[in-house]
C-alpha positions as CSV (number, residue, x, y, z in Angstrom):
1,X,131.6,114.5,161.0
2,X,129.8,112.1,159.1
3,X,129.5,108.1,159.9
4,X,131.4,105.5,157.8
5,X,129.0,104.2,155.0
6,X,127.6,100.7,155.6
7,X,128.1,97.7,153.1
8,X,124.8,96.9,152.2
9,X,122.0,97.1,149.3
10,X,120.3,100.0,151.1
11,X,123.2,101.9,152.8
12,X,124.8,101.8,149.1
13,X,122.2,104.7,149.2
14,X,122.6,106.3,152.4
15,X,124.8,107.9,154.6
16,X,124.4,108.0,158.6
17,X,124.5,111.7,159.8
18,X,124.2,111.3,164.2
19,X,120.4,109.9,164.2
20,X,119.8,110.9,161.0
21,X,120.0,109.1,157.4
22,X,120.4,111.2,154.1
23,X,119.7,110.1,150.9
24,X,122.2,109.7,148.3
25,X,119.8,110.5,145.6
26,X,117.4,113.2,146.6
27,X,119.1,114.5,149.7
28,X,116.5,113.7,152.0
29,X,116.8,113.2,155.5
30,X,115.3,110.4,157.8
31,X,115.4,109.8,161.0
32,X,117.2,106.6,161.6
33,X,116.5,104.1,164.7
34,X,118.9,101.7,164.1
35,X,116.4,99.6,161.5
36,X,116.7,99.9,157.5
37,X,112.8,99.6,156.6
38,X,112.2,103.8,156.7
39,X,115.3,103.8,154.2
40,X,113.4,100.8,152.1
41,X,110.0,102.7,152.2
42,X,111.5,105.3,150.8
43,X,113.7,103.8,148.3
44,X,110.4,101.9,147.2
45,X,108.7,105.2,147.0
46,X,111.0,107.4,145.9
47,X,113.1,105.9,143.6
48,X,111.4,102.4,142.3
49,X,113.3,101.9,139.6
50,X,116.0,100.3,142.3
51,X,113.9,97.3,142.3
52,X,113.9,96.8,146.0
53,X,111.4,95.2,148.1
54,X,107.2,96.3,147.7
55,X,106.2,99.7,149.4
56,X,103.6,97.5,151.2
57,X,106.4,95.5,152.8
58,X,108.3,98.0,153.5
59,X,105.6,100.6,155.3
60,X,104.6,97.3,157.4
61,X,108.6,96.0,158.7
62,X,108.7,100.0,159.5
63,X,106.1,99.8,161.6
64,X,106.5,96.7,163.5
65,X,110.4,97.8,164.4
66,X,108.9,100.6,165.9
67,X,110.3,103.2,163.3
68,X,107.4,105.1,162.2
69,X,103.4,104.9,163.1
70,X,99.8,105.0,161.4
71,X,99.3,108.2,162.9
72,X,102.4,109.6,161.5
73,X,102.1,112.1,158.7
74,X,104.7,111.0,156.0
75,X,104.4,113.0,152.3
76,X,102.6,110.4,150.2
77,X,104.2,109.4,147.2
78,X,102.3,109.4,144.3
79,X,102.7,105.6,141.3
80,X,102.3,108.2,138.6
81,X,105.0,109.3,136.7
82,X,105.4,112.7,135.0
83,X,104.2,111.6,131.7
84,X,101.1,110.1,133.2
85,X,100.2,112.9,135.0
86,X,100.6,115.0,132.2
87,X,98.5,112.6,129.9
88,X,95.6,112.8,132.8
89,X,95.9,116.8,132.8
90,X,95.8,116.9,129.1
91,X,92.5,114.4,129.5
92,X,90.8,116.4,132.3
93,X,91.8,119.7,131.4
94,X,94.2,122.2,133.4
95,X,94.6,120.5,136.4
96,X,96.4,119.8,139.3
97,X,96.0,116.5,140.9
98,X,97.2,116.1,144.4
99,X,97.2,112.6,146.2
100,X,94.7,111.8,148.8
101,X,94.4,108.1,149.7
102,X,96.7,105.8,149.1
103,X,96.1,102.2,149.9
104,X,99.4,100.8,150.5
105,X,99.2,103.4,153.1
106,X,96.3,103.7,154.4
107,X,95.0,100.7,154.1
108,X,91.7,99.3,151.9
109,X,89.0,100.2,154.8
110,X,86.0,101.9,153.3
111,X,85.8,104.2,156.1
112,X,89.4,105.7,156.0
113,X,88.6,106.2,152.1
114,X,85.4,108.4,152.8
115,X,87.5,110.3,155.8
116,X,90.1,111.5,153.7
117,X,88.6,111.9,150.0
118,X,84.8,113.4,151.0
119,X,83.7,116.3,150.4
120,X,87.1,117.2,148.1
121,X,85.4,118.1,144.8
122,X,86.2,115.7,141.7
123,X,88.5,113.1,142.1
124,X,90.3,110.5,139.7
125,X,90.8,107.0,140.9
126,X,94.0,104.8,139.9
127,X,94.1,101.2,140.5
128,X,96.8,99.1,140.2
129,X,96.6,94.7,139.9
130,X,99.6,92.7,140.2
131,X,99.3,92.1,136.7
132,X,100.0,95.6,135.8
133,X,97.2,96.9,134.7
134,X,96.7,100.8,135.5
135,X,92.7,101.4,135.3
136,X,90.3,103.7,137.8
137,X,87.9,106.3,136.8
138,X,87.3,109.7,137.2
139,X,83.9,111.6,138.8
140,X,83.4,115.1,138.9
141,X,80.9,115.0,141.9
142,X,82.6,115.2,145.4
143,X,81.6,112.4,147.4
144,X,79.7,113.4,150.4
145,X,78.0,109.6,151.7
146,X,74.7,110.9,150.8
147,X,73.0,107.8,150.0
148,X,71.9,109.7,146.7
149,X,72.3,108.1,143.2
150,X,74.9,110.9,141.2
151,X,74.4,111.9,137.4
152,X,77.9,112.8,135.9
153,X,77.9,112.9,132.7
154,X,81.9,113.7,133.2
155,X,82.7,110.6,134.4
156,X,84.4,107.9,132.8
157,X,86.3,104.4,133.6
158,X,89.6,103.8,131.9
159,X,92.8,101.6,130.8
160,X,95.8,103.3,130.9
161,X,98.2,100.3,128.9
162,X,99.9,102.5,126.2
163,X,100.8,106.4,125.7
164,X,97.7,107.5,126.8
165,X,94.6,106.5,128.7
166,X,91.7,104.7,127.0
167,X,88.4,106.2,128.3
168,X,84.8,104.7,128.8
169,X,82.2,107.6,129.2
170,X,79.4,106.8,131.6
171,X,76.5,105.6,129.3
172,X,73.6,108.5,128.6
173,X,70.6,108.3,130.9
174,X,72.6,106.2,133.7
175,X,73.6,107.2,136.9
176,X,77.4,107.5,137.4
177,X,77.7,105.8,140.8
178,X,76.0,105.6,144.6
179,X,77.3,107.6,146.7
180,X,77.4,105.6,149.9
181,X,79.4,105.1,153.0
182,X,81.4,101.9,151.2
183,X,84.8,102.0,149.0
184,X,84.7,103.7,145.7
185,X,82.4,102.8,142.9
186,X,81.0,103.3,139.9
187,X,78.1,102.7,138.4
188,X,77.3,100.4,141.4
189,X,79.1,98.0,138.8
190,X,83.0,98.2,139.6
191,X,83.5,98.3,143.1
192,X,87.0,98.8,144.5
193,X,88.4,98.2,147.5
194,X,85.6,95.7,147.6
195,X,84.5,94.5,151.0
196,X,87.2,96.4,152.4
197,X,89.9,94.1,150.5
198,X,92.6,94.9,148.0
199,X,90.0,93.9,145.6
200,X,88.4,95.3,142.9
201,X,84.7,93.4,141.8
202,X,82.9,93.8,138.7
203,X,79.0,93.3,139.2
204,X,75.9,93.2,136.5
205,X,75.2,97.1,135.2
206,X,74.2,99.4,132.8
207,X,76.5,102.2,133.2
208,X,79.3,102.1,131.5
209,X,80.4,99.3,128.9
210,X,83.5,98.0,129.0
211,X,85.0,94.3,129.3
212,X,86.9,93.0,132.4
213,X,89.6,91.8,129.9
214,X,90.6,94.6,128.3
215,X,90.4,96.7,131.5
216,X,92.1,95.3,134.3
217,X,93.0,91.7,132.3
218,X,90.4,89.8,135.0
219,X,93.0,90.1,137.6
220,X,90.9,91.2,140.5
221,X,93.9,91.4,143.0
222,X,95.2,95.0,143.2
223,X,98.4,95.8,144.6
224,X,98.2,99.7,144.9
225,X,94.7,102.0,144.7
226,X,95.1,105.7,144.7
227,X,92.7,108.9,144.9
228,X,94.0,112.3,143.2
229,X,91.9,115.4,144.2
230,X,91.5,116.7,140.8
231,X,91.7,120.6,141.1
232,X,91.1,123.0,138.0
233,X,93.0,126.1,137.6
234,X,91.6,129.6,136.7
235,X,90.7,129.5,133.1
236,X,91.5,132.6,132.7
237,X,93.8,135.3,134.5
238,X,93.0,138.9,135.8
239,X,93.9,141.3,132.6
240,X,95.0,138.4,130.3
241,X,95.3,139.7,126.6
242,X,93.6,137.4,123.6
243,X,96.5,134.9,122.5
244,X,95.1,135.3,119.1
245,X,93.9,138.7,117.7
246,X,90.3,138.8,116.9
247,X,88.4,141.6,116.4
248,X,84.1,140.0,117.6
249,X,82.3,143.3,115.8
250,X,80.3,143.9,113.2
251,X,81.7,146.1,111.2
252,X,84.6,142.6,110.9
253,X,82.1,140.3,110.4
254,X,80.9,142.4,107.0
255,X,84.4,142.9,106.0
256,X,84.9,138.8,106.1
257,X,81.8,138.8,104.0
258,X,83.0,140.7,101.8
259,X,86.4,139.4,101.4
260,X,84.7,136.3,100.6
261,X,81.8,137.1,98.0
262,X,84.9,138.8,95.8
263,X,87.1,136.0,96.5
264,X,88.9,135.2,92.9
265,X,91.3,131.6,93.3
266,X,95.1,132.9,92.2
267,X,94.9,130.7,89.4
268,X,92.5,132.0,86.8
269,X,91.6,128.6,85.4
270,X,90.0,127.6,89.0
271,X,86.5,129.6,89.6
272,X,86.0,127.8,92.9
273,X,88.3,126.6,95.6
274,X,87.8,122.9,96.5
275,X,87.7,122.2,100.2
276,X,87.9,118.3,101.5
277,X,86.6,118.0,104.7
278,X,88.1,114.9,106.8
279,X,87.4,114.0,110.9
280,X,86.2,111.4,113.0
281,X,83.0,110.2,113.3
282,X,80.8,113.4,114.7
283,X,83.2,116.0,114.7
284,X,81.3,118.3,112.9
285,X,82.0,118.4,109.1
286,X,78.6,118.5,107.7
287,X,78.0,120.9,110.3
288,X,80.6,123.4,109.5
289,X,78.8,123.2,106.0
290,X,75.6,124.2,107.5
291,X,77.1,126.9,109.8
292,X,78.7,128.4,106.6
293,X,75.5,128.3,104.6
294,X,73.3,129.1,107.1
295,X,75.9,132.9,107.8
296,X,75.1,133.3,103.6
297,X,72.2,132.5,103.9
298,X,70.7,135.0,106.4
299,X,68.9,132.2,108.8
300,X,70.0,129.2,110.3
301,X,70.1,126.3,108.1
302,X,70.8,122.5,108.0
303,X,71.0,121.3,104.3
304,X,73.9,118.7,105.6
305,X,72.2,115.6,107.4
306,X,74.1,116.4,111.0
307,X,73.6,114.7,114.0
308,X,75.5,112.7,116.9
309,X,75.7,109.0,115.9
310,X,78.2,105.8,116.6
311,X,78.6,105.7,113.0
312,X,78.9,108.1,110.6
313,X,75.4,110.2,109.0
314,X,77.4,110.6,106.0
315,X,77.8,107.8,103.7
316,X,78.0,109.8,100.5
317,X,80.6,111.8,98.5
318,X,79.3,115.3,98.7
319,X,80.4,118.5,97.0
320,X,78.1,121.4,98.7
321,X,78.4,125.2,96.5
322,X,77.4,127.8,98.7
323,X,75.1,131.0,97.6
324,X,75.0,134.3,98.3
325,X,71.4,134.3,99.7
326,X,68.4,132.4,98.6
327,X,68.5,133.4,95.1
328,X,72.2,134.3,94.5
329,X,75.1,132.8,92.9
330,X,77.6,130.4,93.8
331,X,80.2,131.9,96.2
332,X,83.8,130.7,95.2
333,X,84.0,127.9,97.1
334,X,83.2,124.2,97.1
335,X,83.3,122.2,100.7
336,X,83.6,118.1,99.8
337,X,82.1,116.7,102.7
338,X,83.5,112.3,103.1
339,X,82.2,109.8,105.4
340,X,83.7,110.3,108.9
341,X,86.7,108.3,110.2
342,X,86.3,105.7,112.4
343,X,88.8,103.2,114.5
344,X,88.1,100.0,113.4
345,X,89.3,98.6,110.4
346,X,86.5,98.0,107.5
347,X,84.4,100.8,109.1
348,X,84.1,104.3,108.4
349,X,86.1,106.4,105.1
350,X,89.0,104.4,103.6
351,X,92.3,105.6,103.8
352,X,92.6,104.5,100.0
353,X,89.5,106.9,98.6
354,X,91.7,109.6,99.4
355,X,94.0,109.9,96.6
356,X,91.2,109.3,93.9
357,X,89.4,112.3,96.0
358,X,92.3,114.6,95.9
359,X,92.5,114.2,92.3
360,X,89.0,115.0,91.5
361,X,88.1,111.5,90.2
362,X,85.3,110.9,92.6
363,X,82.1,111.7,91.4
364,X,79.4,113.8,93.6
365,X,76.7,111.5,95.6
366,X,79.2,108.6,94.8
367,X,78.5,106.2,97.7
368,X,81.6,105.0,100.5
369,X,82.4,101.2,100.6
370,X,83.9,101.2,103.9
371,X,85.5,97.6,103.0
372,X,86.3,98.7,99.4
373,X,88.5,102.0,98.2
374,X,87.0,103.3,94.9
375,X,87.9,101.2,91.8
376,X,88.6,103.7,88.2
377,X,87.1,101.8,85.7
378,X,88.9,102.1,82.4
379,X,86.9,105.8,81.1
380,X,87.9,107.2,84.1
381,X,91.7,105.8,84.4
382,X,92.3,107.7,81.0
383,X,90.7,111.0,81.8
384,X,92.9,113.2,83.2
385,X,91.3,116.1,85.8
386,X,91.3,119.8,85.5
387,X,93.2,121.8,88.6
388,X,89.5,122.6,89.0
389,X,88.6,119.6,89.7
390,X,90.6,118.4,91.8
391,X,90.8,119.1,95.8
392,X,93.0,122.8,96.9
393,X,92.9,122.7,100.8
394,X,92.4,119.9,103.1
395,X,90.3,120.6,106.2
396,X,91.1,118.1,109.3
397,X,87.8,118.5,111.7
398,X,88.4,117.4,115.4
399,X,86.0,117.6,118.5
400,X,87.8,120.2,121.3
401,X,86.0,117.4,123.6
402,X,87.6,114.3,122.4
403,X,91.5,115.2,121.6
404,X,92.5,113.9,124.9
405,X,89.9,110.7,124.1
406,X,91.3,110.1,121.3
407,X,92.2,106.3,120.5
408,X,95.7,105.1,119.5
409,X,94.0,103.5,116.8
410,X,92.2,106.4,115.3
411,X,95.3,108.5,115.8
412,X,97.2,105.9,113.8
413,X,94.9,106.3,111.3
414,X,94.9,110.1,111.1
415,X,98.8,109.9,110.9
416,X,98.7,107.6,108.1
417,X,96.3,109.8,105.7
418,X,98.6,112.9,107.4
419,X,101.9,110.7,105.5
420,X,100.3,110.5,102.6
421,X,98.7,114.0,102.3
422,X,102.6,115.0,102.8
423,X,103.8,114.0,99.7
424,X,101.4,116.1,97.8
425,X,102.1,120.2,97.7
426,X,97.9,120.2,99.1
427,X,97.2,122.7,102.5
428,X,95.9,121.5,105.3
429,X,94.5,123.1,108.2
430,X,92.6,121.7,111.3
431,X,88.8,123.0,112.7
432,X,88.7,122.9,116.0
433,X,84.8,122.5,117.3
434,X,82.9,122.3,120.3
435,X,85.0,124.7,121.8
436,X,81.9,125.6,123.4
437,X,81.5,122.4,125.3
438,X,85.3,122.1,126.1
439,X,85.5,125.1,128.3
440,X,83.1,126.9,130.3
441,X,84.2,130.1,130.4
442,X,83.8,130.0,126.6
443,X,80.5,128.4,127.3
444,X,79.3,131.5,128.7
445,X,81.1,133.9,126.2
446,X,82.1,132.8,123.1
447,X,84.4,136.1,122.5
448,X,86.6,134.6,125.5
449,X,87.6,131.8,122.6
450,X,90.9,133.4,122.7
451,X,91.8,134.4,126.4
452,X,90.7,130.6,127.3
453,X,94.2,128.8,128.7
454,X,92.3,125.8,128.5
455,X,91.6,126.2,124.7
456,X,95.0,127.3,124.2
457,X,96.6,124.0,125.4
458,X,93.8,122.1,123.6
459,X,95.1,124.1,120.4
460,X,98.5,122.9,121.5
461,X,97.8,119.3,121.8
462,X,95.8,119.2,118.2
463,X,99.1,120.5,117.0
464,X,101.2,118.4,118.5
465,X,98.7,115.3,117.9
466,X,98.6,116.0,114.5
467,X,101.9,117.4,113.5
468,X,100.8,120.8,112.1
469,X,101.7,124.1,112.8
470,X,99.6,125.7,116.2
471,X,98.9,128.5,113.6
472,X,96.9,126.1,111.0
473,X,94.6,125.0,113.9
474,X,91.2,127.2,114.4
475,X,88.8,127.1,116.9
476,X,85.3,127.2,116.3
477,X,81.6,126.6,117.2
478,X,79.3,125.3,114.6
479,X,75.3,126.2,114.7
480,X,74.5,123.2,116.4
481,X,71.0,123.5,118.5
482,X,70.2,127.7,117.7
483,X,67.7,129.4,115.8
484,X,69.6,132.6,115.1
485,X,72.8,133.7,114.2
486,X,75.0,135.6,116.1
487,X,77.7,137.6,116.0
488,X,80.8,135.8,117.8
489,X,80.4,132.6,115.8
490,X,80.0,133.7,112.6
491,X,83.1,136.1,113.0
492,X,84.7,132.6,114.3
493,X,83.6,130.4,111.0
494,X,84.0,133.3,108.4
495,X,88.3,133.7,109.8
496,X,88.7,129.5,109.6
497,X,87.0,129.9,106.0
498,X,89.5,132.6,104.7
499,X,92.0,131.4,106.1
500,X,91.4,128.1,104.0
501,X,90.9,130.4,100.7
502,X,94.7,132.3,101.6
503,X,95.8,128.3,102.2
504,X,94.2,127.8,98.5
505,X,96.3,130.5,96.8
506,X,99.7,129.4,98.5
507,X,98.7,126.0,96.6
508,X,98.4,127.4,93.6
509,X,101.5,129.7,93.9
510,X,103.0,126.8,94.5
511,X,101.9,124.3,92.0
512,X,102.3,127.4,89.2
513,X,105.8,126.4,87.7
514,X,104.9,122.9,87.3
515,X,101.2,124.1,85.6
516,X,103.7,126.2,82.9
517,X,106.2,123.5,82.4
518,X,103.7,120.8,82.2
């Protein structure tokens, strides 16, 4: 028979059961010894949002009434809610992270750190201040006390303020941390758990550039410091069918080729399909052209200036024609290639140029003012283009290694040009690169594109990032550092560019009554 309910703030939540206390809430049952701290621990834990007294607190009057000990094993209870862990498993991949140290816990010694986090693969780090900043970083080397300086190029610091977490990659050439007996660090340059305090300290380095403000608000005080062991599932499972059906032989890849070369846009008045490529900075739009030239071609090519750069290699309005071979004609298709996007305002391709592209008024070679849109002087404000002119598909290009890095501002930016593309009847489809470099069992086969879970949830989140269809988004690898073609990516690029052309005709189909009445 159960115990009346005592009047209190915590027994509003409990009810006594002989020496036991069960939770209103979750149904859990505690063993109760006459004190309320367990019940405020795990309130605290639990259930914060009841806004009772710090975890810390809590775990220590526990103690000290006798209730509970250090060397009892209670389930930890991980700060991170569901939407934060999905963010970090959309940023690290397919994951599951399962918590290791906590310090509220375990306390801020160096040594209790090392005993339970070595030797437990890659971990992620999340710090807490008391003035609520979330921040840590992520490594992808287990640490092992070695005494040995660790290259990661995986690892990154980050902020994690807003939706989604703001990363700093570990600067090329540098070492990603020391991996010694102290608390965890990075880069030798943000130590927490500092001296074996709830401290985090920022020293002189080289390894990864950030500013104290914007990460943790220079409030060196945390209040909470946890270690996830960051576990990756099988990228693939025993028998798994393609999610997508592809067929990776030759006989496709010379059907595609074909398909192509005889191309002929719906409209009759159009003799080539206009392509406008748009992406960030280094996603691989000039590269795309070069893949796509280079598969015509016969050889690998690189007309396109391509390359990996802060700020974008093309400053230029470009229209590239494609031939069949060295000496053939023009294939039916024009790719526009723009200056890449970038976050800050005043930098990279305005917003504004894209309206004057779409209708054709931009000439070739004409040269991006960043701080300026394109001004129609009065010759070119009373010309009116052709359909042929003007652009039939747009062609979003995003890195398969940076959709989860992705800034809020570049985002907004991207869902502004996505508003305005709306209210015009123009395709638009997204190119998915690198998906090389975003999963290694790709890595290793190219053909496995499409049994890849990981690349399959990247797919997803471009889709869902974006606000298009999952079925407009098409993973590819561009010819980035071969010397040869080869089969698997050419079949890859020559699908994403018919499926552009089939885009193209829907256009036209669409825009036809207006053409007649018009």
């Amino acid at each position: 028979m159960r115990a009346k309910t005592k009047k209190s703030a915590v027994w509003d939540h409990f009810v006594l059961e002989k020496d036991m206390v069960r939770c209103n809430m979750c149904d859990t049952l505690l063993k109760y010894c006459g004190g309320t701290s367990t019940m405020k621990y795990h309130l605290d834990n639990r259930h914060r949002n009841m806004g009772l007294r710090s975890k810390k607190a809590s775990w220590r009057r526990a103690v000290s009434a006798g209730e509970i000990t250090h060397k009892q094993t209670l389930p930890l209870i991980s700060s991170l809610t569901d939407e934060q862990k999905h963010q970090f498993c959309a940023l690290l991949g397919d994951v599951d992270l399962t918590l290791l140290y906590k310090a509220s816990v375990h306390g801020y010694q160096a040594s209790t750190f090392h005993q339970l986090c070595d030797r437990q693969g890659p971990t992620l780090l999340v710090a807490y201040n008391k003035s609520g900043f979330m921040f840590g970083g992520y490594t992808s080397v287990e640490y092992a006390q070695s005494e040995q300086y660790i290259a990661d190029e995986e690892a990154f610091l980050f902020n994690f303020q807003g939706k989604i977490p703001v990363c700093i990659k570990v600067n090329s050439g540098h070492h990603a941390r020391l991996d010694d007996s102290g608390g965890p660090s990075f880069g030798q340059q943000l130590n927490f758990c500092y001296d074996n305090k709830p401290l985090v300290c920022n020293q002189e380095g080289y390894s990864y550039n950030f500013s104290t403000e914007t990460l943790y608000g220079n409030d060196t005080e945390l209040c909470e410091c946890e270690v996830y062991k960051v576990k990756k599932f099988s990228l693939v499972s025993f028998g798994e069918k393609q999610w997508r059906n592809m067929l990776w032989t030759t006989r496709r890849r010379g059907e595609l080729v074909e398909l192509i070369k005889n191309y002929k846009p719906l409209d009759a008045s159009v003799k080539r399909v206009r392509i406008l490529m748009i992406g960030p900075v280094g996603a691989g739009k000039s590269s795309f052209f070069n893949s796509i030239n280079s598969i015509f071609t016969g050889h690998v090519t690189n007309k396109a200036m391509a390359g990996s750069s802060s700020t974008s290699l093309t400053t230029q309005f470009r229209t590239y024609q494609v031939k069949d071979g060295r000496e053939g004609k023009p294939l039916p298709f024009v790719l526009c290639d723009t200056m890449g996007l970038e976050e800050q305002a005043g930098a990279g391709l305005d917003i504004e140029d894209i309206g004057s592209i779409l209708q054709g008024l931009i000439p070739d070679r004409y040269t991006f003012n960043p701080v300026a849109p394109y001004r129609l002087n009065e010759q070119t404000f009373s010309r009116s283009t052709s359909l042929e002119q003007k652009i039939h598909c747009v062609m979003y290009v995003i890195d398969a290694t940076k959709i989860s890095l992705m800034s809020s501002k570049l985002e907004e930016k991207l869902a502004v040009l996505r508003r305005k593309l709306n209210l015009l009847p123009v395709p638009q489809i997204v190119l998915m690169t690198k998906v090389d470099e975003a999963c290694p069992l790709v890595e290793e086969d190219l053909e496995k594109v499409y049994i890849s879970s990981y690349i399959k949830t990247k797919v997803q989140e471009v889709s869902s990032r974006l606000g298009v269809p999952v079925s407009c988004v098409l993973p590819v690898k561009n010819y980035s550092q071969e010397l040869e073609l080869f089969l698997s990516c050419d079949v890859l690029l020559l699908t994403a560019l018919q499926q552009m052309l089939r885009f193209a005709d829907d256009y036209f189909d669409d825009i036809s009554p207006m053409q007649s009445n018009s």
